[in-house]
C-alpha positions in Angstrom: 1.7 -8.9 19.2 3.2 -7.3 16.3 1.8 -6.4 12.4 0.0 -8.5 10.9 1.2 -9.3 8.0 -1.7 -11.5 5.7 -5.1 -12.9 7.1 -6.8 -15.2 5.2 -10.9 -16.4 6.4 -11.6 -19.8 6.2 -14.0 -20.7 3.8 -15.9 -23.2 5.3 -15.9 -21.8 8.8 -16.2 -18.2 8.4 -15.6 -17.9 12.2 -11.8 -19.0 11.6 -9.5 -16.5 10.6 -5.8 -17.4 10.0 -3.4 -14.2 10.8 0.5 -14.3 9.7 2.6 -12.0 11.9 5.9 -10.2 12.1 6.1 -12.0 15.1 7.5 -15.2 12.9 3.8 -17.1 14.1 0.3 -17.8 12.6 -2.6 -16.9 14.8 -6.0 -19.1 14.5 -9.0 -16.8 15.7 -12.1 -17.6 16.4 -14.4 -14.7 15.7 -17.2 -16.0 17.8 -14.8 -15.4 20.9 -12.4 -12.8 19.6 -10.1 -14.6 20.9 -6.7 -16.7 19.1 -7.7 -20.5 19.4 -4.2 -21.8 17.6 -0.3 -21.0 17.5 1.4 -22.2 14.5 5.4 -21.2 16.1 7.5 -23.4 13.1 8.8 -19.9 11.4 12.4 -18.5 11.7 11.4 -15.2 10.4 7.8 -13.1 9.8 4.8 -14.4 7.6 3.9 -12.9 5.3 1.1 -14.4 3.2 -1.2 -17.8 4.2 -4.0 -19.6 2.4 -6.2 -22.5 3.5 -6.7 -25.4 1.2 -9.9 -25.3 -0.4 -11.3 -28.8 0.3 -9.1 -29.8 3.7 -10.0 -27.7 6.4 -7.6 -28.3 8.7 -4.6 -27.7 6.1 -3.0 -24.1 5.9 -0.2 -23.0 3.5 2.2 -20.6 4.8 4.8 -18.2 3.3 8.0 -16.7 5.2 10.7 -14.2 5.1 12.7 -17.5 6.7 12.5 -18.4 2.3 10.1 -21.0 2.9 6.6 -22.5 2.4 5.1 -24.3 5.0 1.9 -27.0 5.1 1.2 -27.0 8.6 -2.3 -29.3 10.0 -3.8 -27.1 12.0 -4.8 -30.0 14.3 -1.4 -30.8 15.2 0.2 -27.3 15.2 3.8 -28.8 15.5 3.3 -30.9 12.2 4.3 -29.4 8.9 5.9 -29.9 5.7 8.2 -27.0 4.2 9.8 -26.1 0.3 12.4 -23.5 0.2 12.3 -20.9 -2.6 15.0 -18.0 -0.3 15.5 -15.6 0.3 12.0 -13.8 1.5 8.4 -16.1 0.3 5.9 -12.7 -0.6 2.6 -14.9 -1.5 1.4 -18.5 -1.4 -1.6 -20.0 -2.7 -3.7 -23.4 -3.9 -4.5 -24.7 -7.5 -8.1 -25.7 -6.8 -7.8 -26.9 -10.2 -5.1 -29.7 -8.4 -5.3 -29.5 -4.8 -2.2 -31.3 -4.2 -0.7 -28.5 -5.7 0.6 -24.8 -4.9 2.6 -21.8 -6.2 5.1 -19.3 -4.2 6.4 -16.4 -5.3 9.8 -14.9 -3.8 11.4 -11.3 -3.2 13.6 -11.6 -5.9 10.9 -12.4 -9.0 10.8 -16.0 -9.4 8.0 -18.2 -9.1 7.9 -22.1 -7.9 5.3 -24.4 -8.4 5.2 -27.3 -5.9 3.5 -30.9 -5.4 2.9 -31.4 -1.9 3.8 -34.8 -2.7 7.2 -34.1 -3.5 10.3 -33.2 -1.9 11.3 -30.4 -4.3 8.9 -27.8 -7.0 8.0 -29.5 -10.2 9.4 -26.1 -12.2 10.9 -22.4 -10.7 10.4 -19.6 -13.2 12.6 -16.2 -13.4 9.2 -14.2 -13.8 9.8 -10.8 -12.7 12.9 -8.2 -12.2 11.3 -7.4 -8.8 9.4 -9.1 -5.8 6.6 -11.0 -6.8 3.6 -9.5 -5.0 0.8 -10.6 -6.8 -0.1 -14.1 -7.7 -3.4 -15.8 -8.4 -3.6 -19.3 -10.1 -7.3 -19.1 -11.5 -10.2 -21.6 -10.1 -12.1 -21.5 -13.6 -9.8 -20.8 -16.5 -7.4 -24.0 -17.1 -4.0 -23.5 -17.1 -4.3 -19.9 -15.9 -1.7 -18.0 -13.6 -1.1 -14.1 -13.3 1.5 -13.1 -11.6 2.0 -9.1 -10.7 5.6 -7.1 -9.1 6.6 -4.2 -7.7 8.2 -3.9 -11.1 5.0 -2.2 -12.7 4.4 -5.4 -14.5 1.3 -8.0 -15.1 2.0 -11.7 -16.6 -0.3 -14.1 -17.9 1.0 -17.8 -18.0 -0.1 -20.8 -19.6 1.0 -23.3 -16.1 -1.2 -26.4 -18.1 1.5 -28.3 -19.7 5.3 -29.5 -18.0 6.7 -26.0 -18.1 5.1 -22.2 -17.8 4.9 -20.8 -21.3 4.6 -16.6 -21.0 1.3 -15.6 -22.8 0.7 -11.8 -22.1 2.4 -9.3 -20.0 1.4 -5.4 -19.6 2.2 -2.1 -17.5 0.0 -1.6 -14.5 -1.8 1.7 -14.3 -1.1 1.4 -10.4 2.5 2.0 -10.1 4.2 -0.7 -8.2 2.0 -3.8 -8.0 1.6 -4.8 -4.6 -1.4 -7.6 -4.4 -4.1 -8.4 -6.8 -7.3 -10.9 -7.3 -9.3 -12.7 -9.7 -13.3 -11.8 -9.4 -15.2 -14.4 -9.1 -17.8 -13.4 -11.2 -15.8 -12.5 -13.7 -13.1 -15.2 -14.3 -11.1 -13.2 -16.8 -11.2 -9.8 -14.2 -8.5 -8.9 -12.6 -8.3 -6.9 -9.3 -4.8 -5.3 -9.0 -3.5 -2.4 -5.5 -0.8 -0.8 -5.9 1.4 2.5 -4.6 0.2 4.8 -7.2 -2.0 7.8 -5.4 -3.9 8.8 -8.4 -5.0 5.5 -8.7 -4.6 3.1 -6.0 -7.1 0.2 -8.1 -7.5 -1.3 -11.4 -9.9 -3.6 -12.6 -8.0 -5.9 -15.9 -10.1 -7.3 -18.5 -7.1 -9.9 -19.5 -9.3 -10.3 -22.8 -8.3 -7.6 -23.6 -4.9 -9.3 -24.9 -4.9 -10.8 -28.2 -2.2 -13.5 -27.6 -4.1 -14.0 -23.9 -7.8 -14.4 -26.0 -5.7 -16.8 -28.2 -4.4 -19.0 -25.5 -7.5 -19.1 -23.2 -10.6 -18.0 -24.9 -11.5 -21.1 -26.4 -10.8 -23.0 -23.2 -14.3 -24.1 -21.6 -14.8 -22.6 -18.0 -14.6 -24.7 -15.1 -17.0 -24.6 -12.0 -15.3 -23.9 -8.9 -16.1 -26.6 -6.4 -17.6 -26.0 -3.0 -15.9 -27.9 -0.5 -18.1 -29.6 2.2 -17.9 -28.4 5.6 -15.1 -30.8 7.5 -15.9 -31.4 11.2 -12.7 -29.3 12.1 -12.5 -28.4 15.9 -12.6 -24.8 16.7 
């Protein structure tokens, strides 16, 4: 086996972990064994970020240096959907506020935002000069997506209407962004890693951004839903 490249628990079965590899699969482990239970082998090149939807189970989003984003049921290993946003896919991940829809982010800045049930992304945005690294599309602030690069840059957008509208951007005290979070406690905190050794984390109050207060602060919270355990085979 070679690096891993992203692992992702699942949330309702915290026994499943889903691994992507630079060996162009995605593992399924089952903790309680320590052993892989599932293959997922549809990849022309190494994955490099997953994420589980957060009400099916069995459903796993899948980015790829192949420049594409695959829906795979974990059931049926062989059965998958895939969107194409080339050339390298950095990170994937769900709208719990829609759950039929996801965002990927590429190595060359842009962002696409994708209906699983259509053929092609409902908008692509030219959001950074460098790879998109970070990218979080909040579970209690509406309309809410940051996205973070290796370019040194944080982006608030406004996702709630047809098009993303830009609401905040700022320099990250971390050097070159290379993954970030939203706390759940918190949901306008910010988590952001990155390559700079005299200060590898930062915590973002995004408040702390008039036009970002302007945009969101009015907009009542949402309470993240906790998805009932599915009877998923493991």
């Amino acid at each position: 086996m070679k690096e891993i490249m992203f692992p992702q628990f699942l949330y309702v079965f915290r026994h499943v972990l889903a691994s992507g590899s630079a060996d162009n699969t995605v593992l399924l482990w089952d903790l309680d064994q320590g052993t892989p239970h599932t293959k997922i082998k549809c990849f022309e090149d190494k994955v490099q970020s997953v994420s589980f939807h957060p009400f099916e189970a069995q459903t796993l989003l899948s980015g790829a240096c192949d420049g594409s984003a695959r829906v795979s049921d974990c059931r049926s290993p062989d059965a998958h959907r895939a969107w194409s946003l080339g050339p390298e896919i950095e990170r994937v991940t769900w709208n719990v506020q829609n759950p039929f829809c996801f965002a990927m982010s590429n190595n060359t800045g842009k962002v696409a935002y994708v209906d699983c049930r259509q053929d092609t992304p409902l908008w692509t945005l030219d959001a950074h000069e460098k790879e998109v690294t970070g990218l979080i599309l909040s579970e209690s602030v509406p309309g809410l997506m940051v996205t973070l690069s290796t370019d040194q840059k944080m982006k608030t957008w406004d996702i709630s209407g047809a098009a993303p509208v830009q609401v905040s951007e700022r320099t990250c005290r971390v050097g070159a962004a290379l993954c970030g979070a939203a706390c759940p406690d918190a949901p306008h905190s910010v988590a952001v890693g990155g390559d700079n050794k005299q200060n590898y984390i930062e915590m973002v109050d995004l408040n702390i951004s008039e036009q970002y207060t302007e945009r969101f602060g009015s907009r009542p919270l949402l309470k993240p839903a906790v998805p009932a355990p599915d009877p998923m085979e493991t």
